[in-house]
TORKOL-4160 file (C-alpha; in steps of 0.2 Angstrom, whole numbers, padded with zeros to 4 digits, m for minus):
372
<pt num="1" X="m0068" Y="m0036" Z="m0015"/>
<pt num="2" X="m0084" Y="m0027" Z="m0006"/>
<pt num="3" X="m0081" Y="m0007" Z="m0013"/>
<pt num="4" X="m0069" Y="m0013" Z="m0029"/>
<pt num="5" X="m0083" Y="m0012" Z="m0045"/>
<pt num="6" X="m0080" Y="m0018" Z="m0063"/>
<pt num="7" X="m0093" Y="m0008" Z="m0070"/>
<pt num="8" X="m0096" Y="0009" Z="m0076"/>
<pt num="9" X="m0109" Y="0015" Z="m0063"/>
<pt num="10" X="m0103" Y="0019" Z="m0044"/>
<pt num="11" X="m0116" Y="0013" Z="m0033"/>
<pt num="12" X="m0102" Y="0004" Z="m0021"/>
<pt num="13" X="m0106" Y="0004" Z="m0003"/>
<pt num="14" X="m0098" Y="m0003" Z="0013"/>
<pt num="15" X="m0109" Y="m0007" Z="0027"/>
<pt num="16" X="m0098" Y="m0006" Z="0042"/>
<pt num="17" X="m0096" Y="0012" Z="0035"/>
<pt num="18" X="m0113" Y="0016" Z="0032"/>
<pt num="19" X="m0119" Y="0009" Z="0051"/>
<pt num="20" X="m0108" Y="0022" Z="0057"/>
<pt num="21" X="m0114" Y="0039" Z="0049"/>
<pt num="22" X="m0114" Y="0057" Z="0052"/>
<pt num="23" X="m0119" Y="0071" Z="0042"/>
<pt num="24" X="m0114" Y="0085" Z="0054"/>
<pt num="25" X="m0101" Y="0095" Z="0049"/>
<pt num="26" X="m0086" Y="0096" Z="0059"/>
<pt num="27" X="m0084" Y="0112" Z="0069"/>
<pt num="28" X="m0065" Y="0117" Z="0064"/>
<pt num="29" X="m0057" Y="0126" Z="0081"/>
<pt num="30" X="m0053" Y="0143" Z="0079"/>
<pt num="31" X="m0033" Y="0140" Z="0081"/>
<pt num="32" X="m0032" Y="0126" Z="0067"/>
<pt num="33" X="m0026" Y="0139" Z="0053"/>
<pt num="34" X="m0027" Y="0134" Z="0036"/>
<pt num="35" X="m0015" Y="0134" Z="0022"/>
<pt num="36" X="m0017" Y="0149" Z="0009"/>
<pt num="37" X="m0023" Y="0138" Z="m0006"/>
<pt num="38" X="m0037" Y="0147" Z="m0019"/>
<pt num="39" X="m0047" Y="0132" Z="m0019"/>
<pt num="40" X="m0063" Y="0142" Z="m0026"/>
<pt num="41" X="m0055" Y="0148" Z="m0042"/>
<pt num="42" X="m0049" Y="0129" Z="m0042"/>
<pt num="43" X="m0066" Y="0123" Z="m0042"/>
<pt num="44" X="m0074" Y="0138" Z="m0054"/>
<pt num="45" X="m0062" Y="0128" Z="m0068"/>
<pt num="46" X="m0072" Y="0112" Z="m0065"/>
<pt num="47" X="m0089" Y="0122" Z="m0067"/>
<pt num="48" X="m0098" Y="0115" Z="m0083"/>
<pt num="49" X="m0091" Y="0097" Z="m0081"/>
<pt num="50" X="m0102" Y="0083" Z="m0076"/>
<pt num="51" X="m0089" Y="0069" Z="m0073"/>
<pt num="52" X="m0075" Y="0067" Z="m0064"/>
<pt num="53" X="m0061" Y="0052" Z="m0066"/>
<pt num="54" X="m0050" Y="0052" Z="m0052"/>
<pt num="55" X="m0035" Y="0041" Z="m0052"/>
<pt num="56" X="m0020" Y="0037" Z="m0038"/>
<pt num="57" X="m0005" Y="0029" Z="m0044"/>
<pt num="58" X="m0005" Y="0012" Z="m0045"/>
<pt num="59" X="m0008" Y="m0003" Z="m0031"/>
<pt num="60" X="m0014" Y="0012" Z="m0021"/>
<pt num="61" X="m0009" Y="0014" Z="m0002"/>
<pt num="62" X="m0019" Y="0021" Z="0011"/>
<pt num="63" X="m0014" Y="0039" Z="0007"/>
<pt num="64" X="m0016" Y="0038" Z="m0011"/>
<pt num="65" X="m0034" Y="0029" Z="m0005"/>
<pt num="66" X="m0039" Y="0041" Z="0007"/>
<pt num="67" X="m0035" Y="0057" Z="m0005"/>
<pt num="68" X="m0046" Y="0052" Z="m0018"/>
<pt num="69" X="m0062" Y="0046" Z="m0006"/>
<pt num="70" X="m0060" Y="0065" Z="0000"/>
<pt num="71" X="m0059" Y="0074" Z="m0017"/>
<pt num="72" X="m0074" Y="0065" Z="m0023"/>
<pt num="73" X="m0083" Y="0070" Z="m0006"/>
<pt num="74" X="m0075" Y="0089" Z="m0010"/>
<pt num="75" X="m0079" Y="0090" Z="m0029"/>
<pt num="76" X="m0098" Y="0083" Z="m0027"/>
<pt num="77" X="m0101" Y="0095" Z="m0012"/>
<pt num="78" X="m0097" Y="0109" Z="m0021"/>
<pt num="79" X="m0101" Y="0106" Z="m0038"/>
<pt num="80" X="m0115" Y="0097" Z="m0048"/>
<pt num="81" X="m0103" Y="0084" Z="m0054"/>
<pt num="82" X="m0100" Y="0065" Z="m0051"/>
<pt num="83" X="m0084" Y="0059" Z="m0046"/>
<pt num="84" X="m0076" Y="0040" Z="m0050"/>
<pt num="85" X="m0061" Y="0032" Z="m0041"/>
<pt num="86" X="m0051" Y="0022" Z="m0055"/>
<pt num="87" X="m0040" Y="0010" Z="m0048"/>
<pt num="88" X="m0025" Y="0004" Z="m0058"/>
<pt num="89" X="m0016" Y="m0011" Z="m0051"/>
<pt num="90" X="m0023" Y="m0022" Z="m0036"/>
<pt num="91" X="m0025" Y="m0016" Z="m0018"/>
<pt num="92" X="m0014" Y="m0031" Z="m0011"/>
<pt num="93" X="m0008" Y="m0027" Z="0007"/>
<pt num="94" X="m0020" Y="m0032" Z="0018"/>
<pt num="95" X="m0022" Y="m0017" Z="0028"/>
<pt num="96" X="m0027" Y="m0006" Z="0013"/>
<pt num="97" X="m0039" Y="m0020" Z="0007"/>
<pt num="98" X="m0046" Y="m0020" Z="0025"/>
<pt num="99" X="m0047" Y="m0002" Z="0025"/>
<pt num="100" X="m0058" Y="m0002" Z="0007"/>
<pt num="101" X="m0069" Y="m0017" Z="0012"/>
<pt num="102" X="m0072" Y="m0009" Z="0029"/>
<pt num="103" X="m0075" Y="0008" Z="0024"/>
<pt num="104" X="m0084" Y="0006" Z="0007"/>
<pt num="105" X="m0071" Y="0014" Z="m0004"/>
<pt num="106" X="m0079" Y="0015" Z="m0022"/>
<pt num="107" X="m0066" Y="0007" Z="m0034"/>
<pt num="108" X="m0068" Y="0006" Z="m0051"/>
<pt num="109" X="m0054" Y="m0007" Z="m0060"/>
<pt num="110" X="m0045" Y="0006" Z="m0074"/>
<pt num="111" X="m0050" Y="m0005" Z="m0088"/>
<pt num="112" X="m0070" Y="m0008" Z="m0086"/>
<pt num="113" X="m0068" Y="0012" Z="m0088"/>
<pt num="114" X="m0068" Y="0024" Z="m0102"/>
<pt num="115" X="m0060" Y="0037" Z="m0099"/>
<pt num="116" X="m0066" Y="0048" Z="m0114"/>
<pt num="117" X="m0085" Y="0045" Z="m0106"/>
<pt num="118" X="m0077" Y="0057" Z="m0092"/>
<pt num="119" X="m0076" Y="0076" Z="m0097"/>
<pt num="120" X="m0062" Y="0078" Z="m0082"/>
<pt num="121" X="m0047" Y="0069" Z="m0075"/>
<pt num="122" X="m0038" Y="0072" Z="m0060"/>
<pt num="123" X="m0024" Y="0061" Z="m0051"/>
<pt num="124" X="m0019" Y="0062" Z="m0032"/>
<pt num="125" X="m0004" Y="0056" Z="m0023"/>
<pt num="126" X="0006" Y="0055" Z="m0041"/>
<pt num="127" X="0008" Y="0065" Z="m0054"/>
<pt num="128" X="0009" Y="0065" Z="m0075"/>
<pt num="129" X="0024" Y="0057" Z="m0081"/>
<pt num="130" X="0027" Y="0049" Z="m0067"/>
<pt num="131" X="0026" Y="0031" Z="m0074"/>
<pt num="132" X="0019" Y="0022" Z="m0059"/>
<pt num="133" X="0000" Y="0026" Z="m0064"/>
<pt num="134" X="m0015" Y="0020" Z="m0076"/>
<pt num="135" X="m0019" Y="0040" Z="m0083"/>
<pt num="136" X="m0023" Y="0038" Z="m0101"/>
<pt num="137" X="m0008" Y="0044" Z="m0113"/>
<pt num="138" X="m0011" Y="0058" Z="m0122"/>
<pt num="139" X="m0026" Y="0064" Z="m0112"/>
<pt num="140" X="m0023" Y="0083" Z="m0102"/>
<pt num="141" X="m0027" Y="0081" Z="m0083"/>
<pt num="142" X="m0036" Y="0094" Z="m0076"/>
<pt num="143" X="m0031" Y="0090" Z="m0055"/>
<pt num="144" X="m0017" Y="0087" Z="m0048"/>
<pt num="145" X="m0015" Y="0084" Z="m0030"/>
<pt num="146" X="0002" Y="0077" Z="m0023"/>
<pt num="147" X="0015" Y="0081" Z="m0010"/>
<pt num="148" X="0027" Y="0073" Z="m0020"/>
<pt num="149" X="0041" Y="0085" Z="m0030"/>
<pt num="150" X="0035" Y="0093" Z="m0043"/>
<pt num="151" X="0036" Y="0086" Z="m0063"/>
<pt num="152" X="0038" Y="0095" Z="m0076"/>
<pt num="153" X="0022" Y="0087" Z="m0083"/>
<pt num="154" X="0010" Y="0095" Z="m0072"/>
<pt num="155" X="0015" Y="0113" Z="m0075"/>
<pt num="156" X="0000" Y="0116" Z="m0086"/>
<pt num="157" X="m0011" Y="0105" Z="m0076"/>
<pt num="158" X="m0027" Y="0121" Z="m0070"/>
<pt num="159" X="m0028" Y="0114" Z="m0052"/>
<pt num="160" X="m0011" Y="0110" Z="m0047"/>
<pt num="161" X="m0008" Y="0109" Z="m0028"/>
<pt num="162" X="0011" Y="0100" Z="m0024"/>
<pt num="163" X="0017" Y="0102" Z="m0007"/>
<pt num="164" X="0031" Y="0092" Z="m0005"/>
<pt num="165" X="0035" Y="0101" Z="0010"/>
<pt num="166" X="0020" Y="0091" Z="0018"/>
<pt num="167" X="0021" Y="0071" Z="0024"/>
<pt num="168" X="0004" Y="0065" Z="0016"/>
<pt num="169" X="m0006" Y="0070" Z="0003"/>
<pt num="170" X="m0022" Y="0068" Z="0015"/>
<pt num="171" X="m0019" Y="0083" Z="0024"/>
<pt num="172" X="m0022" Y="0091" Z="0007"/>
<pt num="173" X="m0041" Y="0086" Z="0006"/>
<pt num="174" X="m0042" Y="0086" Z="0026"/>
<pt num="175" X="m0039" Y="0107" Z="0020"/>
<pt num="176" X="m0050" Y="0106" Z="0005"/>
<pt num="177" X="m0064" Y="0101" Z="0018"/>
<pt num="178" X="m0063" Y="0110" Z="0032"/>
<pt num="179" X="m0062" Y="0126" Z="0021"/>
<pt num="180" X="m0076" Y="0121" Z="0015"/>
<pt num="181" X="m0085" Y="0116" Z="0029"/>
<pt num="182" X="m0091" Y="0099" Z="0018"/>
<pt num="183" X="m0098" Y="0086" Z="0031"/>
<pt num="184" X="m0086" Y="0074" Z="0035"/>
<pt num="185" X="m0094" Y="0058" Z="0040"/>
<pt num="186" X="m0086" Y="0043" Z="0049"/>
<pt num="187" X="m0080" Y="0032" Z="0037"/>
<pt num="188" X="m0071" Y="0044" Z="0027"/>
<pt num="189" X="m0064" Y="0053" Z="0044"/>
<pt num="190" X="m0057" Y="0037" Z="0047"/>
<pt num="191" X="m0049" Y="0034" Z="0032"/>
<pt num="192" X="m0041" Y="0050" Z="0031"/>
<pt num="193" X="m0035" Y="0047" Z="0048"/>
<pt num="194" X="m0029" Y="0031" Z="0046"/>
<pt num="195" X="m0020" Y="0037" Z="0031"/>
<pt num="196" X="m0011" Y="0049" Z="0042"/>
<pt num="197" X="m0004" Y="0038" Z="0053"/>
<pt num="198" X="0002" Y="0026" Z="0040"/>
<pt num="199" X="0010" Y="0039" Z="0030"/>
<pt num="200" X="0021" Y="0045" Z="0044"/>
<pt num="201" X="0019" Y="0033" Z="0056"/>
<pt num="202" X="0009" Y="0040" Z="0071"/>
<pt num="203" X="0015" Y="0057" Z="0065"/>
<pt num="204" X="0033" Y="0053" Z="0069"/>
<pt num="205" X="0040" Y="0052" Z="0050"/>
<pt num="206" X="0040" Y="0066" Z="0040"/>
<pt num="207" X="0023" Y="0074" Z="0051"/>
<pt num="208" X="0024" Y="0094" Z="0049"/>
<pt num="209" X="0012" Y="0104" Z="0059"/>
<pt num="210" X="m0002" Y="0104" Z="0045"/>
<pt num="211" X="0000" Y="0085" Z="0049"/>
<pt num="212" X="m0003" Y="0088" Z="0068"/>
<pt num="213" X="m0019" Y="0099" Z="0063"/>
<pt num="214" X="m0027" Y="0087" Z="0053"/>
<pt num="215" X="m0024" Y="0072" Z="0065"/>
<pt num="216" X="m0032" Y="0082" Z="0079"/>
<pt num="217" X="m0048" Y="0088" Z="0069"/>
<pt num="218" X="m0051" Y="0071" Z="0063"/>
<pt num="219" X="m0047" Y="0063" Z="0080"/>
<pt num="220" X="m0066" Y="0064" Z="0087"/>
<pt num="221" X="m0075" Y="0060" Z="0071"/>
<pt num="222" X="m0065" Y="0042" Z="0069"/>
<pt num="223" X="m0072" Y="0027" Z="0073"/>
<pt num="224" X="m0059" Y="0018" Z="0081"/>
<pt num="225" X="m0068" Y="m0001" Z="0081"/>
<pt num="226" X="m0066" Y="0001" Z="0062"/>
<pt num="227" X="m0049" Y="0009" Z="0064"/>
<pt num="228" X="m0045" Y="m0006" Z="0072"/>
<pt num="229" X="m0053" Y="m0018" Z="0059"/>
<pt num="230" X="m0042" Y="m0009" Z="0046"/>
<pt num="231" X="m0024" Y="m0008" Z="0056"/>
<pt num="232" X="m0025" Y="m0027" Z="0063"/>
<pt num="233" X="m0033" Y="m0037" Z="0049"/>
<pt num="234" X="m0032" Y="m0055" Z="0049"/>
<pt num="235" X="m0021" Y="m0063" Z="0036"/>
<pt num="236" X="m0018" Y="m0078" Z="0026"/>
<pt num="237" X="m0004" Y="m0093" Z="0030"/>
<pt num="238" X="0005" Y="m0086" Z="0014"/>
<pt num="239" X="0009" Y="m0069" Z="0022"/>
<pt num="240" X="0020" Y="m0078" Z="0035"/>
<pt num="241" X="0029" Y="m0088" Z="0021"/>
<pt num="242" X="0033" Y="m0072" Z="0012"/>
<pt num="243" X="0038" Y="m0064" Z="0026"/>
<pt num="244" X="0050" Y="m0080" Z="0033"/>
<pt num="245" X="0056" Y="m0081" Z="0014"/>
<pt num="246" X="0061" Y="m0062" Z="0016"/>
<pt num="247" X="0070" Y="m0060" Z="0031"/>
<pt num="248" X="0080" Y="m0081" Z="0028"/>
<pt num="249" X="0087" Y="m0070" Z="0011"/>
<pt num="250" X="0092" Y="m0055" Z="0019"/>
<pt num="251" X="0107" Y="m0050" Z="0017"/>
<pt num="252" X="0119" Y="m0036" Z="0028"/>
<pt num="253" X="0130" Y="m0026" Z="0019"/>
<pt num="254" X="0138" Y="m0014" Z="0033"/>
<pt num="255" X="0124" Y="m0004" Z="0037"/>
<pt num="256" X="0113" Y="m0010" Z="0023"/>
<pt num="257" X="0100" Y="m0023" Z="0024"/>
<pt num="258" X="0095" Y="m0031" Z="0003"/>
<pt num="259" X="0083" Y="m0041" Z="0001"/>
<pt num="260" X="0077" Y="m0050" Z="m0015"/>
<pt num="261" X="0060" Y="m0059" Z="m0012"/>
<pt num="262" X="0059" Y="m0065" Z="m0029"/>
<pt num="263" X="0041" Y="m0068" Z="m0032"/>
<pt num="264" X="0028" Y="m0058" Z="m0023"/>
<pt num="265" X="0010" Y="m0060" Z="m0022"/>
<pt num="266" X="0007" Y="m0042" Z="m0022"/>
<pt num="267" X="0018" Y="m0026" Z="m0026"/>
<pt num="268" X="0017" Y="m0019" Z="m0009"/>
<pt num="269" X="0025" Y="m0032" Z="m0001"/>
<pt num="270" X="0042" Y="m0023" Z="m0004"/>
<pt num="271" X="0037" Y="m0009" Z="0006"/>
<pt num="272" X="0029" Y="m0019" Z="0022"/>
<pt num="273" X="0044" Y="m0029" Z="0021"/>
<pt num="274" X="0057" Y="m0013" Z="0020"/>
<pt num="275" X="0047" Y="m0004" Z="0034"/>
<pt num="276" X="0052" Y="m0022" Z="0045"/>
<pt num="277" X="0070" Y="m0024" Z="0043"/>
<pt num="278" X="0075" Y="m0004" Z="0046"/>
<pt num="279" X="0070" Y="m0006" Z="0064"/>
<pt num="280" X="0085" Y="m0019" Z="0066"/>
<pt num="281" X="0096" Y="m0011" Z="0076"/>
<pt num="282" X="0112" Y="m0011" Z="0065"/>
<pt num="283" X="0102" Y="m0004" Z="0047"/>
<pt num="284" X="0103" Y="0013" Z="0040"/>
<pt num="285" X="0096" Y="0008" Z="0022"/>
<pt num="286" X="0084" Y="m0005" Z="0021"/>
<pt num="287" X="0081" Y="m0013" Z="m0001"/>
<pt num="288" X="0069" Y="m0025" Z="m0004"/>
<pt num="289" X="0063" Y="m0030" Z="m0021"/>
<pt num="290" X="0053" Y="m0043" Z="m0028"/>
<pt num="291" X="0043" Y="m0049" Z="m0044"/>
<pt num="292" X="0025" Y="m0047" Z="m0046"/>
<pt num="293" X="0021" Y="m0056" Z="m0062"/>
<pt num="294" X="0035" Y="m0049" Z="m0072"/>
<pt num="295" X="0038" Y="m0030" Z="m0065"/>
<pt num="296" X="0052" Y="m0029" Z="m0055"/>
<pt num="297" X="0048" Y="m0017" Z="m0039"/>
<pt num="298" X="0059" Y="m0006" Z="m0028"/>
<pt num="299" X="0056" Y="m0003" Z="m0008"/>
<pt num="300" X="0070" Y="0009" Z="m0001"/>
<pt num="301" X="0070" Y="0013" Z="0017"/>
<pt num="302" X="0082" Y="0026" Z="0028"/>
<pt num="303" X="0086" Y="0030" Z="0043"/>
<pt num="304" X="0079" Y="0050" Z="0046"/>
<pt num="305" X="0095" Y="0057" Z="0047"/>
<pt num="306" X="0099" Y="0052" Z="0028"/>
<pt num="307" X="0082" Y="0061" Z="0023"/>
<pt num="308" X="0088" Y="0056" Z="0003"/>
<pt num="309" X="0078" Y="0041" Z="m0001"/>
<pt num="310" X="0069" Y="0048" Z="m0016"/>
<pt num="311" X="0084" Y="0057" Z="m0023"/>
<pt num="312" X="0092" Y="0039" Z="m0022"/>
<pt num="313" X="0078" Y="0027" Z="m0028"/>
<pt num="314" X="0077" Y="0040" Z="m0044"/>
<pt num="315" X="0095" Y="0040" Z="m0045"/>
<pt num="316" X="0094" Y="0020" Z="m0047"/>
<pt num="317" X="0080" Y="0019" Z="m0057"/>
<pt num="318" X="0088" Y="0030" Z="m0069"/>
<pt num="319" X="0076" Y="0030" Z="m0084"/>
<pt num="320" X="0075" Y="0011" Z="m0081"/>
<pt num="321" X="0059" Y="0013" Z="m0073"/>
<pt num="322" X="0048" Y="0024" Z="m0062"/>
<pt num="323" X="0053" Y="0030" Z="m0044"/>
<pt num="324" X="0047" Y="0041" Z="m0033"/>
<pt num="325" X="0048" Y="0045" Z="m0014"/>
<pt num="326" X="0054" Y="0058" Z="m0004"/>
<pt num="327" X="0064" Y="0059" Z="0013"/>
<pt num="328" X="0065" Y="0040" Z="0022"/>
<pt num="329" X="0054" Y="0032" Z="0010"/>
<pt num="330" X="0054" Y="0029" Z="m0010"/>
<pt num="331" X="0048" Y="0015" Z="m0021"/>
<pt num="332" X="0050" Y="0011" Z="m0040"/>
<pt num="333" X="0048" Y="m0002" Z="m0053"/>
<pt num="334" X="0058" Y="m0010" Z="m0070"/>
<pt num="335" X="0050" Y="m0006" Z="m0086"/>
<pt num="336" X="0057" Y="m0019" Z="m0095"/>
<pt num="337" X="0051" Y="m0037" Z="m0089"/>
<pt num="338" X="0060" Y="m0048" Z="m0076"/>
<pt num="339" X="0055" Y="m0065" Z="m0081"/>
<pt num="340" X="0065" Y="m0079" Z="m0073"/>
<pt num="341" X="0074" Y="m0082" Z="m0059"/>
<pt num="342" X="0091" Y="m0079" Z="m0065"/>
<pt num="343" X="0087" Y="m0060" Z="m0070"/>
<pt num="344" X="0076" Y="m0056" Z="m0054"/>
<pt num="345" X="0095" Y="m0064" Z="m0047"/>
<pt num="346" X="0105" Y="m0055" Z="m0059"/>
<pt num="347" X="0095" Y="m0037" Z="m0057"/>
<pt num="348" X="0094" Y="m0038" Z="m0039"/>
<pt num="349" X="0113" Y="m0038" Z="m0037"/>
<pt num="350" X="0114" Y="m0023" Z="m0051"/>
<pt num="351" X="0102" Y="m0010" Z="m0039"/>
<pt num="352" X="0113" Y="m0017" Z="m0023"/>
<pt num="353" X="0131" Y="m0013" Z="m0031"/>
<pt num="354" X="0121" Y="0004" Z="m0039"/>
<pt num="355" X="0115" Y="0007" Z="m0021"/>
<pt num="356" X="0131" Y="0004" Z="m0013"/>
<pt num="357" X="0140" Y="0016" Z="m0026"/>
<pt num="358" X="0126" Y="0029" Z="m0023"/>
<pt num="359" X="0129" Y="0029" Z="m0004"/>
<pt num="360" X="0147" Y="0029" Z="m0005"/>
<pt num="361" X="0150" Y="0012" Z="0003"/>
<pt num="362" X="0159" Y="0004" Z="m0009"/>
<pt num="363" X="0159" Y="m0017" Z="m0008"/>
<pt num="364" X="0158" Y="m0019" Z="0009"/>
<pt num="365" X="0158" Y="m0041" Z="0015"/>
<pt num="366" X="0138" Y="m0049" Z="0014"/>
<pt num="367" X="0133" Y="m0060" Z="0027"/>
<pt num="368" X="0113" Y="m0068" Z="0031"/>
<pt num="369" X="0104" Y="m0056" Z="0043"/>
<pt num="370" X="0098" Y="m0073" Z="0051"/>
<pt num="371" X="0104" Y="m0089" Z="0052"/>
<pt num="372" X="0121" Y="m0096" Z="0045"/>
């Protein structure tokens, strides 16, 4: 894929982005405050490094995407340093893949790296510890960026900025920009932009006013034909077959919609496929799961008003497995291998009883969200 590299150098480039290119900084309107973080003491403790591995948790999503392009573009602004995007995982869905072809995301596949060649690591949208990323065990992380809850792991970490109080990691590096007065050019405008609105969805999920800030300073630097390339990609007969597969399985358990999709040709599918079923009208809790290879994945869905959907993923995951989320969203994965059809059957039912337990519904009759 155009922007994904399995080498060691990054000379990746996306020409769509590069035709639409402007080196002007941004003027930053006198009423946009910006949040209180000491960014230059941050970068003063990258001072003396010359190379920078930046990772995202795994099978990125726009967010996790959009955070590292705009660290690398803060880091090499400020500092005599170069910055790498490590990619573990697969960019699957077809909007994020859009949004890297389109845009000219540099990625770099996590094992055609070294990660001892690098001098500093840093991870945005996830954190040490976490289990859902590619950083090297053992290995002391210098960056961490997230608006996830805090881990205990990343105490120690010199440039730690959680806000979990925030909807998307973006708005982080949107900040880190503007307090910088770096140039923000089109195509990585757009893809903090675009990563705003998948993140909360138009700024109507989880969206605080730092959301609203950056979404209205990036608004006249976007380029909305590539915005549009990325949002309504084209996609291949398979994707409807997944999709029919998933919504012929589900099943309605009072107010919750499962879903076991099996096998998956891509991790994210569970989440695409959670984020359709909550808006039937009758769900409050949406769980989808499916295999990719072997790794059995988790996509929990709320309505707002439950606001727990990270409490409860981790709570089902237990020390099974990674999970992580936060008010109506939440995701996860099995460490031990789901092979065959009977234990993808077999598991499925396990997080759906857990589930039920967890939300006090207790075992309430099943019956196919469509058809007989």
């Amino acid at each position: 894929m155009p922007g994904l590299e399995r080498g060691s150098s990054d000379t990746a480039t996306g020409s769509a982005a590069s035709d639409a290119h402007d080196d002007h900084p941004a003027q930053v309107p006198p009423e946009l405050d910006v949040f209180d973080f000491a960014l230059g003491p941050a970068l003063a403790g990258l001072r003396g490094r010359q190379s920078l591995l930046i990772y995202m948790h795994d099978n990125p999503d726009p967010d996790a995407l959009a955070a590292a392009f705009g660290l690398k573009r803060v880091v090499e602004n400020a500092l005599p340093i170069k910055a790498t995007l490590a990619l573990g995982g697969i960019v699957g869905r077809a909007e994020n893949r859009a949004m890297v072809e389109t845009l000219g995301i540099p990625l770099f596949a996590t094992e055609a790296l070294n990660p001892a060649a690098y001098d500093a690591l840093a991870i945005v949208d996830s954190q040490p510890g976490t289990g859902n990323n590619s950083l090297p065990p053992g290995r002391p992380v210098d960056v961490v960026i997230d608006h996830h809850p805090a881990r205990e792991e990343s105490a120690q970490v010199p440039w730690r900025d959680i806000r979990p109080e925030l909807g998307a990691t973006s708005t982080i590096l949107v900040e880190y920009l503007r307090a910088l007065n770096v140039p923000v050019d089109t195509p990585l405008a757009t893809a903090l932009f675009y990563a705003l609105r998948a993140e909360t969805r138009d700024l109507g999920r989880e969206a605080t006013h730092a959301e609203r800030v950056a979404y209205l300073f990036l608004f006249p630097l976007v380029d909305f034909h590539l915005l549009s390339r990325i949002a309504q990609p084209k996609v291949p007969r398979e994707h409807f077959a997944a999709l029919d597969r998933a919504l012929r399985s589900a099943q309605v358990l009072g107010d919750l919609v499962a879903v076991n999709m099996g096998s998956i040709a891509y991790p994210d599918l569970v989440a695409e496929v959670a984020d359709l079923l909550l808006a039937w009208e009758g769900a409050r809790f949406v769980l989808c799961c499916g295999c990719f290879g072997d790794r059995f994945y988790l996509s929990l869905r709320t309505e707002p008003s439950e606001g727990r959907a990270g409490a409860l993923m981790r709570q089902l995951i237990s020390s099974e497995g990674a999970a992580g989320g936060h008010g109506t969203m939440a995701g996860g994965r099995l460490f031990r291998p789901i092979a065959t059809d009977s234990e993808r059957r077999a598991t499925f039912d396990q997080m759906v009883s857990r589930l039920l337990d967890l939300i006090g519904r207790g075992s309430p009759p099943s019956a196919p969200l469509i058809g007989s």
